[in-house]
C-alpha positions in Angstrom: 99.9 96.9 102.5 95.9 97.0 101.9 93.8 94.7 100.6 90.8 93.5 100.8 89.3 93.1 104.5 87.0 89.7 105.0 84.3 91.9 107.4 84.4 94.3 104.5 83.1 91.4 102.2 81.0 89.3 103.6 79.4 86.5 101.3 83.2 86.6 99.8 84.5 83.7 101.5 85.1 81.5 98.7 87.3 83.5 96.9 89.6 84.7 99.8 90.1 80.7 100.5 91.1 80.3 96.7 93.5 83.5 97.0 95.2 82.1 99.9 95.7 78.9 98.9 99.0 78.7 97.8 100.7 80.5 101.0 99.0 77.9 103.5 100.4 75.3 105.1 100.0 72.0 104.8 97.4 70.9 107.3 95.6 74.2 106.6 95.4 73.9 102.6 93.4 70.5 103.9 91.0 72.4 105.6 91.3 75.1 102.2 90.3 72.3 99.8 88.0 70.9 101.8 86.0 73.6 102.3 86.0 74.6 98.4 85.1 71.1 97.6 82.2 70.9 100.1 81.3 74.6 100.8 77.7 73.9 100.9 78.3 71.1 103.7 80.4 73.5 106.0 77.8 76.1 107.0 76.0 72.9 108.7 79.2 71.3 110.4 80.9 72.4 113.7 84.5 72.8 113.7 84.7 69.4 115.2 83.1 67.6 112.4 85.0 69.8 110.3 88.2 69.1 111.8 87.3 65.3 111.5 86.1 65.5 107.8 89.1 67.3 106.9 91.8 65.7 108.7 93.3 68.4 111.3 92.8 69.3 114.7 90.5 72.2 116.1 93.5 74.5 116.3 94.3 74.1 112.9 90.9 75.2 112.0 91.0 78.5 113.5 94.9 78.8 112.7 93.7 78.5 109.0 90.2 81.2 109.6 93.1 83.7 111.1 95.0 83.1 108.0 92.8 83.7 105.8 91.7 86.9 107.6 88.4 85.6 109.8 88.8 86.0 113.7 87.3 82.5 114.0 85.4 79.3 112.4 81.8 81.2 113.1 82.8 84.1 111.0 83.7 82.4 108.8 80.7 80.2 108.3 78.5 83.3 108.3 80.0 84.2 105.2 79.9 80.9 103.2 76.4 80.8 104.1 75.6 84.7 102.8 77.4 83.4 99.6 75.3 80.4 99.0 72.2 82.7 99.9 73.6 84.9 96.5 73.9 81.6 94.4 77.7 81.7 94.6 78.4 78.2 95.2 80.7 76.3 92.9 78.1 74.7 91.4 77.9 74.1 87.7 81.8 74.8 86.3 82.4 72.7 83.5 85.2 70.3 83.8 88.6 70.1 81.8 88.6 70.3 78.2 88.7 66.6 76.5 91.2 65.9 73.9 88.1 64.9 71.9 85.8 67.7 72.2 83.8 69.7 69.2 84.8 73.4 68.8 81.0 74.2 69.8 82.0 72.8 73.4 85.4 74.4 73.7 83.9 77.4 73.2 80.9 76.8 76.0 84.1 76.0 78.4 86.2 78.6 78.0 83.9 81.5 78.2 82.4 80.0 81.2 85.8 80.4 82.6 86.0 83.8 81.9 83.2 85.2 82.8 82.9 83.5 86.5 87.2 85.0 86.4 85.5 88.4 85.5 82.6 88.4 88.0 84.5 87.2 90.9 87.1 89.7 90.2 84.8 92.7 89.9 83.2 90.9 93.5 86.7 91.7 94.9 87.6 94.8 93.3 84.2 97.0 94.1 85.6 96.1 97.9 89.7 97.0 97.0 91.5 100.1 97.7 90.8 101.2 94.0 89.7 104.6 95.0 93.4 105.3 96.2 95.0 103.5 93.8 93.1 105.7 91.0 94.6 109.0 93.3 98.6 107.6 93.3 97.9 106.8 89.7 96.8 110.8 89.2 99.5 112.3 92.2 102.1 109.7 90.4 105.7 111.5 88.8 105.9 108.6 87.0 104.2 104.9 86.4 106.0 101.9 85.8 104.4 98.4 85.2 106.4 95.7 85.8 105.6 91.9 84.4 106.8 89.1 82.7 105.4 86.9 80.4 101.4 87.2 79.4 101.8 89.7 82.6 104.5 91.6 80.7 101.4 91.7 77.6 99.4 93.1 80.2 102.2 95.7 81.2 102.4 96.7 77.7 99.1 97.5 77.4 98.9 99.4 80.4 102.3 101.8 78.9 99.9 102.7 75.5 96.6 103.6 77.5 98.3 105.8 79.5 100.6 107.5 77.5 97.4 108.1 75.7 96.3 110.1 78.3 100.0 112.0 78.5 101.2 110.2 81.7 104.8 109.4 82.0 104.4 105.7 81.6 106.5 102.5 80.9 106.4 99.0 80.7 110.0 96.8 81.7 109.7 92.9 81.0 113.7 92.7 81.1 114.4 91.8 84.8 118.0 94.0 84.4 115.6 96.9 83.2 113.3 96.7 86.1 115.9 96.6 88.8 117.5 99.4 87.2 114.8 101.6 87.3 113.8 100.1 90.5 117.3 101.5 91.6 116.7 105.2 90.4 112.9 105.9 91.8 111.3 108.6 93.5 109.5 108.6 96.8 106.3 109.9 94.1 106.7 107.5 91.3 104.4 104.3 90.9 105.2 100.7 90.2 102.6 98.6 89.0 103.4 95.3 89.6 101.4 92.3 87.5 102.1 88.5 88.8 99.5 86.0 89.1 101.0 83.2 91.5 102.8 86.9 93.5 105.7 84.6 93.3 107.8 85.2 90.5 111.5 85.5 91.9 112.5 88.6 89.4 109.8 90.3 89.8 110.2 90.3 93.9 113.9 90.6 93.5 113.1 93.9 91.4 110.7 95.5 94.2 113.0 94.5 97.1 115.3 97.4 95.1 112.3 99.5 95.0 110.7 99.7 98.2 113.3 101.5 100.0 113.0 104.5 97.8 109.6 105.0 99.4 107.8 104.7 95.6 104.5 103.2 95.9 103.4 99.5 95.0 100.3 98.4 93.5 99.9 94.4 93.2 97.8 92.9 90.8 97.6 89.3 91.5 95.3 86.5 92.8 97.8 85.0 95.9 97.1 87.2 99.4 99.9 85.7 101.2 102.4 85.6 98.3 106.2 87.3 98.6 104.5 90.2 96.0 101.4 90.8 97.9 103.9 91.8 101.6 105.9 93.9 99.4 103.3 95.8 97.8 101.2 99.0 99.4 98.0 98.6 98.0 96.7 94.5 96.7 94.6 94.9 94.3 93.2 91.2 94.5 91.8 88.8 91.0 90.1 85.8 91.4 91.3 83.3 88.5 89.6 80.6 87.6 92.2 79.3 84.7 91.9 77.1 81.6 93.0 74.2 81.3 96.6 74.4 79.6 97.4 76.1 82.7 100.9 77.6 81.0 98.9 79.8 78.3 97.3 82.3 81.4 94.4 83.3 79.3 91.9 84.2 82.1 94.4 86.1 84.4 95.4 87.8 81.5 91.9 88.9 81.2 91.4 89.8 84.5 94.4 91.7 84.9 93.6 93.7 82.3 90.2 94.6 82.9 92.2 95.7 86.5 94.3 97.7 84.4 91.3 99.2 82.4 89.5 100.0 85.5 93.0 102.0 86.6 93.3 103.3 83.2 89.4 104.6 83.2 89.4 105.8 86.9 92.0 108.0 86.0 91.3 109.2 83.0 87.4 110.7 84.0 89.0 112.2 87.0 90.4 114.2 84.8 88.2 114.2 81.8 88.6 117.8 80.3 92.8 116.9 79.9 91.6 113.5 78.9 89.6 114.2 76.1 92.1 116.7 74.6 94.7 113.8 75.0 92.9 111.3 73.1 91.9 113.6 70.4 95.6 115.0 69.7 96.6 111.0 69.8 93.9 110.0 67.9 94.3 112.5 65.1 98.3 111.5 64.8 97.6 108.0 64.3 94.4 108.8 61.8 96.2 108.8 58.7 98.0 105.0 60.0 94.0 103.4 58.6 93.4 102.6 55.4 90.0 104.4 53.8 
């Protein structure tokens, strides 16, 4: 599995914290939410102020650093520091939406939310394996993308563009669909698999089938740490900060799919010639489909 590597980021800290959070342990999701709360504080405190502030003992400190992929407490404050030198503190996020608020302010919030989900993403991604996930996508037999729910949307979207571009693509939202497929892969096919939280049980039932076949695994998600995430051969990491009605997954859904765009795009100039002569014999089939 590859992902992103925290000496390979610096000024990144922040966002690896908020990707781990849900795999930690107790004592060290303290430390997590402590530091996301009061990352400004941090680069000034030693780790046994921290330690006090936070509630844990020095060894839980670095325990949690190692976890989240920094050799030790210094390191780590060396890179909340270069990120609050690039004015990425988490400053200025607008609060939950009120039951009460004008359209005007709705609005304000939720495009706030995506475009610091957007930015932190592409913060991640320009750092990812996305260069070798753009060459299995081209060396691939054939894709699959597996999801469910607004990730199965994504999926679906990811099955048109490219078939677009003639690849042997296909979306499976229907857990007995994905393990069956899952079943029958070949050591050059691709699955694309699309979970937020990492953590949804079909899902990892469905690439427990898969990875002995040798296939390769691309995650999209925003949990390093998750059940998904060790299954997987390349992590393709988002960074979600999500709306309030926390059920309706509008901005991982958007930054899934501008993953799946960058795939999609990465891809299809690498070839361009065959790509352009795809998208033109496409295009001109579904021409007379618009009214004049």
């Amino acid at each position: 599995m590859e992902a992103v590597k925290p000496h390979e980021i610096s000024g990144h800290g922040l966002l690896l914290i908020r990707s781990h959070l849900n795999s930690l342990k107790p004592a060290e999701r303290r430390v997590a939410e402590y530091i996301l709360e009061n990352s400004m504080l941090v680069v000034r405190l030693s780790i046994t102020k921290l330690a006090e502030e936070a509630g844990v003992s020095e060894a839980t400190i670095i325990k949690f650093c190692q976890r989240v992929g920094y050799p030790g407490y210094q390191e780590l404050k060396i890179s909340l520091a270069q990120e609050m030198g690039e004015g990425c503190s988490e400053q200025g996020i607008y609060g939950p939406i009120q039951a009460d608020e004008d359209i005007e302010t709705v609005i304000e919030k939720i495009f706030q939310i995506y475009n610091r989900s957007l930015n932190d993403t592409k913060r991640l991604l320009l750092k990812a394996p996305i260069s070798q996930a753009v060459r299995k996508v081209l060396g691939a037999g054939r894709i699959y993308f597996f999801g469910y729910g607004a990730s199965g949307i994504v999926a679906q979207d990811a099955e048109i563009k490219f078939k677009r571009i003639n690849r042997t693509a296909e979306a499976f939202t229907d857990n007995h669909m994905q393990k069956t497929m899952a079943a029958l892969l070949k050591p050059d096919d691709l699955v694309v698999a699309i979970s937020d939280s990492g953590r949804t049980k079909e899902l990892v039932e469905a690439l427990e089938i898969a990875k002995p076949t040798g296939a390769c695994i691309i995650a999209i998600t925003s949990n390093m740490g998750s059940p998904l995430s060790k299954l997987a051969d390349l992590v393709l990491l988002t960074s979600v900060t999500e709306t309030p009605f926390r059920g309706s997954a509008l901005a991982s859904r958007m930054v899934q799919l501008a993953i799946i765009d960058v795939l999609f795009l990465g891809a299809a100039t690498a070839d361009y010639q065959n790509t352009v002569e795809f998208l033109n014999k496409t295009r001109m089939a579904l021409l007379n489909n618009k009214l004049d």
